[in-house]
C-alpha positions, 0 to 999 in steps of 0.5 A: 075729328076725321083727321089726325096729326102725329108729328115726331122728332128724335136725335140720338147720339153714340160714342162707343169705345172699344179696347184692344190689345193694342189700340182703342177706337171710338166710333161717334154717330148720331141719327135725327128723324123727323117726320108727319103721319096724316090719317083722314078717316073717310064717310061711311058709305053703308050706314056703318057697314064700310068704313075706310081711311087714307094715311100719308106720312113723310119723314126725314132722317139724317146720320153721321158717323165719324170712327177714330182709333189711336192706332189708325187701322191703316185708314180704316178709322180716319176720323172723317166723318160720313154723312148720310139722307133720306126722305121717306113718303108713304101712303096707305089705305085701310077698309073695314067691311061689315065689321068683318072683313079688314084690308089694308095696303101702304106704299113706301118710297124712301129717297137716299142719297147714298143708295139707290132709292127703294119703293116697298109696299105691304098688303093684308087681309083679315076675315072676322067669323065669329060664329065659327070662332076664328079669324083668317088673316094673310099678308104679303110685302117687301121691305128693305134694310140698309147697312149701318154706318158701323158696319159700313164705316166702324172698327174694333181692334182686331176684330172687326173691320168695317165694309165700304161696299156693303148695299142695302139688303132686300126681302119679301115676306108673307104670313098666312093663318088662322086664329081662334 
């Protein structure tokens, strides 16, 4: 009972139509995940006092995207169709202490074949006080977000154009609070 398994796959298929005034266009994609998520909970060190676990996961994502229009776009919707991959590795450990203070931090890179490859990360902390009522917590990561194959590939007549160049955008975020 110390380790668990969770294995996933999905694949999602799209055709999306969109009229004109004077053309139509259809953008197709799919999107198949897989991946593995590994937890091991570990020995407690202190009698019940620490209890921690490592996590480990990898994944794999494939997407395609063919756009179409029977006006053409002038090469924008060509009907060739774009590909996409990556594969993704994280790992994470959590520690809950004296059933009251609870860290955790992940590391995830993602590999890609179309963009430069990524490393992100998370940490947080939370702070159980019951006898003040109230739970400090705070958290701080980065994160990446790709284009989508529309945004970088799609049409709809007349309105939108798709965007060869897009690049992945990148954040940091934080939180910090109080609960009670």
């Amino acid at each position: 009972g110390a380790l668990t398994h969770t294995v996933r796959a999905s694949h999602t298929d799209i055709a999306r139509e969109d009229r004109g005034l004077f053309s139509t266009s259809q953008n197709d994609s799919t999107a198949t995940r897989y991946d593995y998520t590994g937890v091991l909970q570990l020995p407690d060190l202190a009698g019940g006092m620490f209890r921690h676990s490592v996590t480990g996961f990898v994944g794999h994502e494939r997407e395609t995207f063919t756009p179409n229009s029977d006006f053409g776009f002038f090469g924008v919707a060509d009907g060739v169709t774009r590909e996409r991959n990556a594969v993704a590795y994280a790992g994470g450990y959590r520690a809950e202490i004296a059933k009251r203070l609870f860290l955790s931090g992940v590391v995830r890179r993602d590999d890609h074949d179309t963009f430069d490859d990524f490393t992100t990360w998370r940490t947080s902390a939370s702070l159980l006080l019951p006898e003040w009522r109230m739970r400090p917590h705070a958290s701080y990561g980065t994160a990446v977000k790709l284009p989508t194959m529309f945004e970088t590939f799609g049409s709809i007549p007349g309105t939108f154009k798709p965007n060869a160049d897009l690049q992945p955008e990148r954040s940091e975020g934080w939180d910090a609070g109080i609960e009670f």
